[in-house]
N, C-alpha and C positions, 0 to 999 in steps of 0.2 A: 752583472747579468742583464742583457738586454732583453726588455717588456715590452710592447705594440701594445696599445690599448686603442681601440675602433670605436668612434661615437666617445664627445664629448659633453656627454649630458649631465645630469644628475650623479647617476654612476659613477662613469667614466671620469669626471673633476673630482670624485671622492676617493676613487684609487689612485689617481693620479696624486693629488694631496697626500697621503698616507704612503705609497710607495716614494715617492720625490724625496718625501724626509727617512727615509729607510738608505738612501742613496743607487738605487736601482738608475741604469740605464733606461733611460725613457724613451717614445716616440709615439705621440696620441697625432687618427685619423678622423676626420672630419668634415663633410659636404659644407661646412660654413666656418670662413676663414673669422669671422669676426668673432666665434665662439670661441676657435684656437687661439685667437689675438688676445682674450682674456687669459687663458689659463696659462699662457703664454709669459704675459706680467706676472703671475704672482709661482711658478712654480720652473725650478731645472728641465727645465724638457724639449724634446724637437718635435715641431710639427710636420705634418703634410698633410694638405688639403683634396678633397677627393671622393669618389666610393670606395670602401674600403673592400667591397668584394671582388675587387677588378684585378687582376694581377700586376698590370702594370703601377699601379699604386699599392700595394704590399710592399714591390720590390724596391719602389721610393722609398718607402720607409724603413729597407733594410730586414726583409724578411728573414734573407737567406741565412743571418747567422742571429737571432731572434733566437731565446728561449723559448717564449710562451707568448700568445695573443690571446686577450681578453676582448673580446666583441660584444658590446653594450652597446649598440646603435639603439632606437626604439621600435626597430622591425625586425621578428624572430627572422624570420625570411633572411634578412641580409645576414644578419648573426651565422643561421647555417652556414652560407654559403661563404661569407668570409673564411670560415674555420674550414671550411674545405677545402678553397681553392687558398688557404696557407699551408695545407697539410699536403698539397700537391707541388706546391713551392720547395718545403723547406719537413720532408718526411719525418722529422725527430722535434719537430717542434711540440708544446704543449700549447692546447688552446680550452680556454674557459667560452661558454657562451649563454648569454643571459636569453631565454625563452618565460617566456609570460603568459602566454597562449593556453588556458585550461585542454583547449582541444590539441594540442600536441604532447602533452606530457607523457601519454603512453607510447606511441611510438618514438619518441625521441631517445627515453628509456630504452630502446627495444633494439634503434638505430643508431645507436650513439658510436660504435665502429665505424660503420657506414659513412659517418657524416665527420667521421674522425675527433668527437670531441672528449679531450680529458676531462671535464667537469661542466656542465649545468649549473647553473645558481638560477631563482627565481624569487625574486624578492617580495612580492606580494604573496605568496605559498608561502616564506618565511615568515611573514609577519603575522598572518593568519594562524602558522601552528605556535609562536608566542605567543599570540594573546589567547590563545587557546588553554594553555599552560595556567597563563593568568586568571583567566575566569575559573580553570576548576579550582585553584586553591587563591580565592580572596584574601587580601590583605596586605600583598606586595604589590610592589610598584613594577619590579623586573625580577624575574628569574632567569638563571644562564645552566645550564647543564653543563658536567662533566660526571670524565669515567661510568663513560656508559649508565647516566641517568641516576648514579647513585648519590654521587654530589650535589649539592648548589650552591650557588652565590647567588641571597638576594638583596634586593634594597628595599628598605623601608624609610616613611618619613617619622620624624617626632614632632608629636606635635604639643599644646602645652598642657593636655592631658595623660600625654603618655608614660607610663610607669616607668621611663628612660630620662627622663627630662631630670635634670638636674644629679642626674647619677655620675659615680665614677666607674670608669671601663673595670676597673680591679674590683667591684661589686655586682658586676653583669651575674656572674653565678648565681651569686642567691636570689637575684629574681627569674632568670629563666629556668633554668634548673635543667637545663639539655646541654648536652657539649658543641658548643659553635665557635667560634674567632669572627669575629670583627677586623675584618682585613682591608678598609677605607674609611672613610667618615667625609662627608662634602660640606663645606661650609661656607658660604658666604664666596662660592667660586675657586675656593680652595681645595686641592686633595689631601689628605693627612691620614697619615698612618698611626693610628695613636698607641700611646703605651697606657700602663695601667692607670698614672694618675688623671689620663684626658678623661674630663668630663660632657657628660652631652648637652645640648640646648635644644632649644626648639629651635624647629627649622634644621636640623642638622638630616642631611639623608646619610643611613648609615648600610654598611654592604657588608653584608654575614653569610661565613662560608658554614655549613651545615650538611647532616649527610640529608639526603631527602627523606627518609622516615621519621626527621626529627621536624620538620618545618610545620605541621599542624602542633605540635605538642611547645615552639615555639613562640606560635600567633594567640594558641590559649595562655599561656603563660604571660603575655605582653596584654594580656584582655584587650586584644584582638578580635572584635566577632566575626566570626567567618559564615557563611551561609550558602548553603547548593543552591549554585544558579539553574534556576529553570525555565529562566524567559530573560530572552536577549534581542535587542534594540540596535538594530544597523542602522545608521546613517550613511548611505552611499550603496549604489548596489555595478561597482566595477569590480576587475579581476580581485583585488584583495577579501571584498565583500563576500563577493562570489564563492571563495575557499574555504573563509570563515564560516559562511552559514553551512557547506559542506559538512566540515565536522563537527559542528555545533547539533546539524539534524541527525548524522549516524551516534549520537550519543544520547540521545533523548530529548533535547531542550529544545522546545520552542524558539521560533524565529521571525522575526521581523524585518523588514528590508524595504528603509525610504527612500527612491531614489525618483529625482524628479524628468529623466527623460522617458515617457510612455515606450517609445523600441525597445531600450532595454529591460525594463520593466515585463514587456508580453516575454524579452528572452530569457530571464529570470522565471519569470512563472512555468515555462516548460522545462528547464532545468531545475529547479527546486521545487517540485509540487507542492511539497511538504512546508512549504515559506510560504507565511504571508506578507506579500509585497503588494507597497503601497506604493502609487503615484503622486508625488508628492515632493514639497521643494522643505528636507528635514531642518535648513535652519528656520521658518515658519515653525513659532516657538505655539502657534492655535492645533497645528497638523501634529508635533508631537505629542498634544496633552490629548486632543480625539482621539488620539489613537493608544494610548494609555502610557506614557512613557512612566508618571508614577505609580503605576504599579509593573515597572521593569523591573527585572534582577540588575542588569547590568545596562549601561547605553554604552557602546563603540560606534564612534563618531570616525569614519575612512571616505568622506568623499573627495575629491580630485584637489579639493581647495583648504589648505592649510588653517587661513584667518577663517574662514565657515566651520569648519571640523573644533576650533577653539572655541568659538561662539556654540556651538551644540553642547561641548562637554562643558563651557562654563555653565547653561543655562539646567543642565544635567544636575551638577553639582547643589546648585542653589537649589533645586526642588527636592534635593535627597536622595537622588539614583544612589542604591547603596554600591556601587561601583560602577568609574568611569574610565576607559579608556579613550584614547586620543591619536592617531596616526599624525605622521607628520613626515614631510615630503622634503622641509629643509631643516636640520636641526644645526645650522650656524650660531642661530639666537637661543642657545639654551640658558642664558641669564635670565632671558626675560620669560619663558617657560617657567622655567623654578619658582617664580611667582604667583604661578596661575594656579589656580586650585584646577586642575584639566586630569586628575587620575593619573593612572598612565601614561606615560607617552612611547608610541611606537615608532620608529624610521627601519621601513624596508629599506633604502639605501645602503643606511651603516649594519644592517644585518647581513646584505647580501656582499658589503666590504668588507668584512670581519671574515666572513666565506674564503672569499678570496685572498686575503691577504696571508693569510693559514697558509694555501695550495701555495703561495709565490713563495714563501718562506720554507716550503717543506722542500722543496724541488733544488731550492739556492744552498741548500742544507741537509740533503738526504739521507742521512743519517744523522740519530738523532732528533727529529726536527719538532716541530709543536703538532701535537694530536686536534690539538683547538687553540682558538687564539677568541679571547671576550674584549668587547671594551666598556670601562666602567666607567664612572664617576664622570660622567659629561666628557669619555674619553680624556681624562686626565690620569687614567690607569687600565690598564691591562691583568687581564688575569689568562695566564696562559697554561696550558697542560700535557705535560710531558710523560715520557714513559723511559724509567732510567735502565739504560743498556751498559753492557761490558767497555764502553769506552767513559762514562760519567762517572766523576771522581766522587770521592767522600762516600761510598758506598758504606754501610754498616759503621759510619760514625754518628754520635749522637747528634743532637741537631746542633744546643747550648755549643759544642765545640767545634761549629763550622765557623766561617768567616765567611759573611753575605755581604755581597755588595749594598751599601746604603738603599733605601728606598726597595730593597727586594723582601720579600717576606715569604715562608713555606706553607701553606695555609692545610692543606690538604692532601694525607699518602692514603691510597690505595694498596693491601697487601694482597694478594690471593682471595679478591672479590672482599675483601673486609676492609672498609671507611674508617679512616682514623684522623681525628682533628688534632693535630701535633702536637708534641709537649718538649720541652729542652731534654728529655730524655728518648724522642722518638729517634728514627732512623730510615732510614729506604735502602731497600737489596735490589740487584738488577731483574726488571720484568715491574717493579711498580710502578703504578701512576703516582705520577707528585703534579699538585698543581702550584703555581706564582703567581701570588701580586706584586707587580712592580710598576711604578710611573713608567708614563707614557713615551716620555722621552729618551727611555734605554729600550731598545731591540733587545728583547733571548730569540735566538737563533736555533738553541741548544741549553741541556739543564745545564753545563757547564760552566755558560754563560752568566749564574748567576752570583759564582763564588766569585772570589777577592786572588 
C-alpha cells in the first residue's frame, strides 16, 4: 500500500520509522532536502523535495495512485491545504492531518468534509488528556485504554520497598487480591513475558492488564498511596500546557502555569482566567520554591525543551513533589530515561504515532482490522485490540487449546459489555473485544494473525 507522508519532522521520521518496518510503500515530502537526506540513510523510502500543498509536487510523489497522505508539516495551514489539494488530485485517497491550533479545533471538527480530511490527530491534546488520566488516578507511570474505557494496561515501577520485590508472578494473587495479568515486565532494556516462576526485582517496570474498576483497589493492595490532586504545577505555558490546564480547570483543581515569555503569558492569562500564571524562567529552581512548588500535588514539566523539562522533574523529585510527570519531545534515549527518577514520562509524538498507525493498518486491512493499537514497554511491545467477527477462527474454543504464536499472549475478552481477565478455560464468541500483547516486531493486522 502506497503512504505520502508531508513534513519530515518529529512526526513525520516517527511514522516513517514505524510504517518502513511494517513494509508499506513509502514516499516523505519536504522543503529541506538535507532533512530527507537523513531519513533517507536510515529508512526504505523515496523522497521529494518541495511544498507539499502544491499540486505539482503531490503528483512527483505519486499522488494519483496513493492510498492515504499523512500531512505533518509544522503549519496546520499547509496540513489543510495539502489534504485538499490531494483530495482534488486523487478523490479516494485517505488523508490524516495533524492540526495543533487550540483555535481551530472547532471548526475543523465542523469542516472536516470540506477540507476532505479522514482523521485529525493532535498530539499535544493527546498528551494533555494522558496525563490527565494520570493525575486523577496517582500511582502509575502510564495508562492506555481499551474497550471503550473499561480495560487498562498500566505500568508501574518496583521499587525496593515494594511488596512485589522479590515476589514470584505465581504468588501475585495473594497479595493483590483483584483479578489482573501481567502481560510484560521491562528489565534492564529487555521485554519479557513472564510465566509464573519469573520473579520481580527492583527496577523491573512491570505492565498489568486490569478492568478499570479494579485499578484503585490494585494501588491499595500494592500500598500504593494515592491522593486527590488538587493543585498542579505547569512548567511551560505552549499548546500542550495550554489543554492541560484546560481540563485540569473544568474539573476543580487549581493551576499554575510557569512560562517564561511575557506575550504568552498576557495570552494565557486571557484564555485561562481561572490559572495562575506566572512569568518566569521554571527551570530557576528560587521561582519554583516562591511560588510553592512543595506544597504542589503534582509538578508537570511540558516546556519546548526536553534537557529543562528533565531538570524541573528531577529537582521536583528531590523535594517530594508527590507526583511528577515529564513530556518529552524525543524518546530515542529511553535507556537513559529509565534511570532518572523524572515520574512519568510523556511523548506526544508516539501518541499521535500510535493514532495513526491504527488508521494505516485498519484501511490496509478492512476487515477485521485493530480498534487500537498501544505501544509498551519502550515500544518493545504492543498491545493491540480487536473485535472478533464471523471470519476469526477459534471462536468458542478454550483458550489452553489454541495454538498462539510465541510472544503473543490473550490478556483481555470483553463479552456483552462484561471484562473478563482470561483463564485457560476462557473463550471469545464473534462481536467481542479481545485485546494482544505481542513483541514489537510481529504485525497483527487481524485477530487471526495471532494463532499458529
Amino acid at each position: 500500500m502506497k503512504v505520502i507522508i508531508a513534513g519530515d519532522g518529529k512526526v513525520g521520521a516517527a511514522i516513517a520509522r514505524q510504517l518502513s518496518s511494517e513494509g508499506y510503500d513509502l514516499t516523505l515530502i519536504d522543503s529541506k532536502q538535507e532533512v530527507l537526506d537523513s531519513t533517507l540513510d536510515q529508512y526504505d523510502v523515496m523522497t521529494v523535495t518541495g511544498n507539499c500543498a502544491t499540486m505539482n509536487v503531490l503528483e512527483e510523489a505519486g499522488i494519483s495512485d496513493a492510498k492515504l497522505l499523512i500531512a505533518a508539516t509544522s503549519a496546520d495551514e499547509i496540513n489543510l491545504l495539502c489534504c485538499l489539494t490531494a483530495h482534488t488530485l486523487n478523490p479516494h485517497i485517505h488523508t490524516i492531518a495533524r492540526i495543533r491550533n487550540p483555535e481551530y479545533s472547532e471548526q475543523i471538527f465542523k469542516m472536516s468534509d470540506t477540507f476532505a480530511l479522514s482523521l485529525v490527530v493532535n498530539p499535544e491534546k493527546q498528551a494533555a488528556h494522558q496525563i490527565e488520566r494520570l493525575l486523577k488516578l496517582p500511582g502509575f507511570l502510564k495508562r492506555d485504554s481499551f474497550s471503550k474505557d473499561r480495560v487498562e494496561i498500566v505500568e508501574l515501577r518496583i521499587n525496593g520497598e515494594s511488596r512485589l520485590n522479590g515476589v514470584a508472578l505465581s504468588n501475585l494473587d495473594s497479595i493483590i487480591k483483584c483479578k489482573v495479568l501481567v502481560c510484560a515486565v521491562l528489565r534492564k532494556g529487555q521485554a519479557i513475558m513472564p510465566d509464573g516462576n519469573f520473579i520481580f526485582q527492583e527496577d523491573d517496570r512491570v505492565f498489568v492488564t486490569a478492568p478499570t474498576n479494579e485499578l484503585a483497589v490494585l494501588l491499595k493492595n500494592l500500598d500504593i498511596i494515592t491522593h486527590k490532586v488538587n493543585h498542579v504545577m505547569i512548567a511551560g505555558g505552549g499548546r500542550a500546557g495550554y489543554y492541560l490546564a484546560s481540563k485540569l480547570i473544568r474539573s476543580g483543581i487549581h493551576v499554575q502555569i510557569i512560562e517564561k515569555d511575557r506575550e504568552r503569558c498576557e495570552e494565557l492569562a486571557d484564555l485561562l482566567p481561572a490559572a495562575d500564571i506566572i512569568c518566569g524562567d521554571a527551570s530557576n529552581h528560587s521561582i519554583l520554591e516562591s511560588e510553592g512548588i512543595s506544597d504542589c500535588d503534582a509538578l508537570v514539566s511540558m516546556t519546548g525543551l526536553d534537557e529543562i523539562n528533565i531538570i524541573i522533574s528531577l529537582f521536583a523529585n528531590d523535594i517530594g513533589v508527590p507526583q511528577v510527570i515529564t513530556k518529552i519531545g524525543h524518546s530515542e534515549n529511553t535507556e537513559i530515561l529509565d534511570h532518572l527518577p523524572i515520574g512519568s514520562v510523556i511523548c506526544p509524538k508516539d501518541l499521535c504515532c500510535n493514532t495513526i498507525v491504527r488508521y494505516v493498518r485498519a484501511i490496509h486491512n478492512q476487515s477485521g482490522a485493530a480498534v487500537s493499537v498501544h505501544s509498551i514497554a519502550n515500544g518493545l511491545a504492543e498491545a493491540v485490540e480487536f473485535v472478533a467477527d464471523s471470519n476469526t477462527r477459534n471462536c468458542g474454543i478454550p483458550l489452553r487449546s489454541l495454538h498462539l504464536k510465541k510472544g503473543t499472549l490473550i490478556v483481555c475478552i470483553t463479552h456483552n459489555g462484561k471484562t473478563e481477565i482470561p483463564s485457560g478455560d476462557s473463550s471469545f464468541e464473534v462481536g467481542d473485544t479481545v485485546i494482544i500483547v505481542t513483541k514489537a516486531d510481529r504485525v497483527l493486522l487481524q485477530l487471526n494473525d495471532i494463532f499458529e
